[in-house]
C-alpha distance (Angstrom), angle and dihedral (degrees) to the residues before:
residue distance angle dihedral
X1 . . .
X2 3.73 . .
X3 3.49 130.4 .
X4 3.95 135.8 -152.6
X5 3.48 134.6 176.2
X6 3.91 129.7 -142.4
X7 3.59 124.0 -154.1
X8 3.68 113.8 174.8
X9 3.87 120.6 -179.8
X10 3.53 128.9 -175.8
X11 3.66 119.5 -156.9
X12 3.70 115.3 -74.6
X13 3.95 94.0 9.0
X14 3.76 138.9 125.5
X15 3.99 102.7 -60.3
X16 3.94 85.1 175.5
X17 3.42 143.8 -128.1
X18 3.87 91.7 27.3
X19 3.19 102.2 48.0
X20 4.04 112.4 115.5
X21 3.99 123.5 -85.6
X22 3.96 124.0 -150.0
X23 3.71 110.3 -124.6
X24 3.98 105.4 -80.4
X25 3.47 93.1 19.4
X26 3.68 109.9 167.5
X27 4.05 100.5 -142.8
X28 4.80 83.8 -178.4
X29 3.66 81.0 64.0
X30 3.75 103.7 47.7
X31 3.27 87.3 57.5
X32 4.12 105.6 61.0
X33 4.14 104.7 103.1
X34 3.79 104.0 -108.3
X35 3.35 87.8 -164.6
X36 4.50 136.8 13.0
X37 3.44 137.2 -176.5
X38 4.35 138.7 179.0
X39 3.50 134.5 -142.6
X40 3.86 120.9 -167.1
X41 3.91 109.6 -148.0
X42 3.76 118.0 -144.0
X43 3.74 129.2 171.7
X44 3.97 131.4 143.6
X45 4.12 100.0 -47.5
X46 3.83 87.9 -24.3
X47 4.15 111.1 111.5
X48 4.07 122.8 173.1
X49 3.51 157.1 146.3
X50 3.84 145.3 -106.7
X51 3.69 125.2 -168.4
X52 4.13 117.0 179.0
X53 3.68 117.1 177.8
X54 4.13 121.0 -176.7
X55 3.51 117.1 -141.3
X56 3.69 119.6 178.9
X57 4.24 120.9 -140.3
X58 3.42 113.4 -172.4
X59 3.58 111.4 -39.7
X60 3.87 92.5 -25.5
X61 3.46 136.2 74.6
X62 3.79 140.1 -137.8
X63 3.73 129.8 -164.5
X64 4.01 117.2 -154.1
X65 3.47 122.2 -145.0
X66 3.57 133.4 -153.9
X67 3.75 116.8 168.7
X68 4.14 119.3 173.3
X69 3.74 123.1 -174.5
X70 4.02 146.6 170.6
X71 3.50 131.7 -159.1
X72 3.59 110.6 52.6
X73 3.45 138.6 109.1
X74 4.17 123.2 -90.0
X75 3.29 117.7 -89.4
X76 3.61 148.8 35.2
X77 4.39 116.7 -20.6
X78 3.68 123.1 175.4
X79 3.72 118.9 -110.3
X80 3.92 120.0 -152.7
X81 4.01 139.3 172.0
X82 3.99 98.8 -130.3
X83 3.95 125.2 -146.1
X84 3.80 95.5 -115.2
X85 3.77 136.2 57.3
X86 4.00 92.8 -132.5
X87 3.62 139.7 78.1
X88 3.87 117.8 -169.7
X89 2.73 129.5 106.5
X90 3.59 95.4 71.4
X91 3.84 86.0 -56.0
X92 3.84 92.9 -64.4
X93 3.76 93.1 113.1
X94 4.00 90.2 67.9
X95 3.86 87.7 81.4
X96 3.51 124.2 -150.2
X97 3.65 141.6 -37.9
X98 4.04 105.7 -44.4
X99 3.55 102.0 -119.1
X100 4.12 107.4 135.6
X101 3.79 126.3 -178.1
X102 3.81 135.7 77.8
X103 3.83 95.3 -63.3
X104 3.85 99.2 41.2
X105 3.55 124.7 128.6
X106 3.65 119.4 -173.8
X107 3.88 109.5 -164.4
X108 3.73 105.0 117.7
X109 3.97 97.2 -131.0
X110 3.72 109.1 25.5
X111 4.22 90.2 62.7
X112 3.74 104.7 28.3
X113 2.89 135.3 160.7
X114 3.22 90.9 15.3
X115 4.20 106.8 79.7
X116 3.20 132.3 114.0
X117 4.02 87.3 -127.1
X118 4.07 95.5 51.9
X119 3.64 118.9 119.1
X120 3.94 139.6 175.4
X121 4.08 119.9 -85.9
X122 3.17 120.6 -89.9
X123 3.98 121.2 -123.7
X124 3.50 118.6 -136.6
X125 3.72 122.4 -163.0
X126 3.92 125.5 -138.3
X127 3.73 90.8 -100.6
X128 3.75 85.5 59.5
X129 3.92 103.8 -108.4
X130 3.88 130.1 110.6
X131 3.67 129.8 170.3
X132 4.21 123.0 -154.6
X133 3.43 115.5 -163.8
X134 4.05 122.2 175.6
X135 3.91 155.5 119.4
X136 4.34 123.9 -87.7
X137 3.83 119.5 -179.3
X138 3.75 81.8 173.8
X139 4.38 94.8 91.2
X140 3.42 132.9 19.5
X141 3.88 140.5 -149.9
X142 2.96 95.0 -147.1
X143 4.38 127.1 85.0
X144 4.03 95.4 -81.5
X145 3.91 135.2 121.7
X146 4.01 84.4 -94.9
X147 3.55 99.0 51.6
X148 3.75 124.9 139.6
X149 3.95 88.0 -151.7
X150 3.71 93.6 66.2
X151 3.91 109.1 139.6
X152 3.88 96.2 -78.1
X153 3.82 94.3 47.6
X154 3.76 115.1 -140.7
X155 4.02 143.5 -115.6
X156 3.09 145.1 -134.3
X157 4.10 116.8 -129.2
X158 3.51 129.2 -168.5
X159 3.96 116.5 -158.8
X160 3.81 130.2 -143.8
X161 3.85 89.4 -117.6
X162 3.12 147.2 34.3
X163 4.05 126.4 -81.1
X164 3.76 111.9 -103.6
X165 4.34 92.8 -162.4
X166 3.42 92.6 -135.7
X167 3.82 140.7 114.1
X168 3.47 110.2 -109.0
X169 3.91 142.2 172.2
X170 3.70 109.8 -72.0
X171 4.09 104.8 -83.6
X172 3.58 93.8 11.0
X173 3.71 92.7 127.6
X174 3.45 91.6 -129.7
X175 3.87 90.1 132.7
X176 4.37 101.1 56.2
X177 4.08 94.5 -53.1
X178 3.65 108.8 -144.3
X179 4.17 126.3 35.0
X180 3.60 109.1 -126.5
X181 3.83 97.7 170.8
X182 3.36 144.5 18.2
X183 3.85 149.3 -171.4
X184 3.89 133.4 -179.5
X185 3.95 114.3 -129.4
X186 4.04 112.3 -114.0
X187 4.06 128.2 -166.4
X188 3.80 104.7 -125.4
């Protein structure tokens, strides 16, 4: 099993351990998830899991990601926050890219990598499994303009290849091409 870590960073946001403490700042208590949600992945003989924890740093927030999964083939496959909380039909129903606000723009080639829903590939081992395990500041899980529980929920899609991170034409495929699994995000 293969392993790959994400580490997204907006501008201005948590970029980790050196990032400046108030006097008496207790870095245990930053730490505790203020928020967590699941996602179980399905797709034809492919079955996973999603765990996304919030932790807030200062006044920012970061959500960690650990996603493991069996079933697919080896290599590199896209992984994406979609717009919708909902995966059938044939994963189509998850929408577009999440990327809310006034300047969003949801097709999954035309704006990548640029949403707020874009993640790193995933790597996927010969005997079919691959783990992904990282840091976004770009959503939330927490009530906020970037949160994944907006009123339509959101998903989590997993494409049949691998993310190119490049703009493309819209359905090019350059951002995974087809969705081969799914799974809609859940507050635990």
């Amino acid at each position: 099993m293969r392993s790959i870590v994400l580490a997204l960073a907006a501008a201005g946001a948590f970029t980790g351990a050196a990032a400046a403490q108030p006097a008496g700042h207790d870095h245990q208590a930053a730490d505790k998830p203020v928020a967590t949600a699941t996602a179980q992945i399905k797709g034809e003989g492919i079955t996973g899991t999603a765990t996304f924890s919030e932790v807030k740093h200062g006044t920012g927030s970061a959500v960690h990601v650990e996603l493991t999964v069996s079933g697919l083939k080896p290599g590199l496959h896209g992984v994406h926050l979609h717009a919708i909380g909902q995966c059938e039909p044939a994963f189509t129903a998850a929408g577009g890219h999440f990327d809310p606000g006034p300047a969003g723009n949801t097709d999954p080639d035309a704006n990548h990598p640029f949403h707020m829903g874009d993640l790193p590939n995933l790597s996927v081992g010969d005997d079919g499994k691959g783990t992904l395990s990282g840091v976004t500041t770009r959503v939330t899980l927490t009530d906020s303009l970037i949160s994944v529980f907006d009123a339509d929920g959101t998903a989590i899609i997993i494409h049949g290849n691998p993310d190119q991170g490049i703009t493309g034409e819209p359905k090019s495929g350059v951002s995974g091409g087809p969705r081969v699994a799914c799974g809609v995000l859940t507050k635990k």
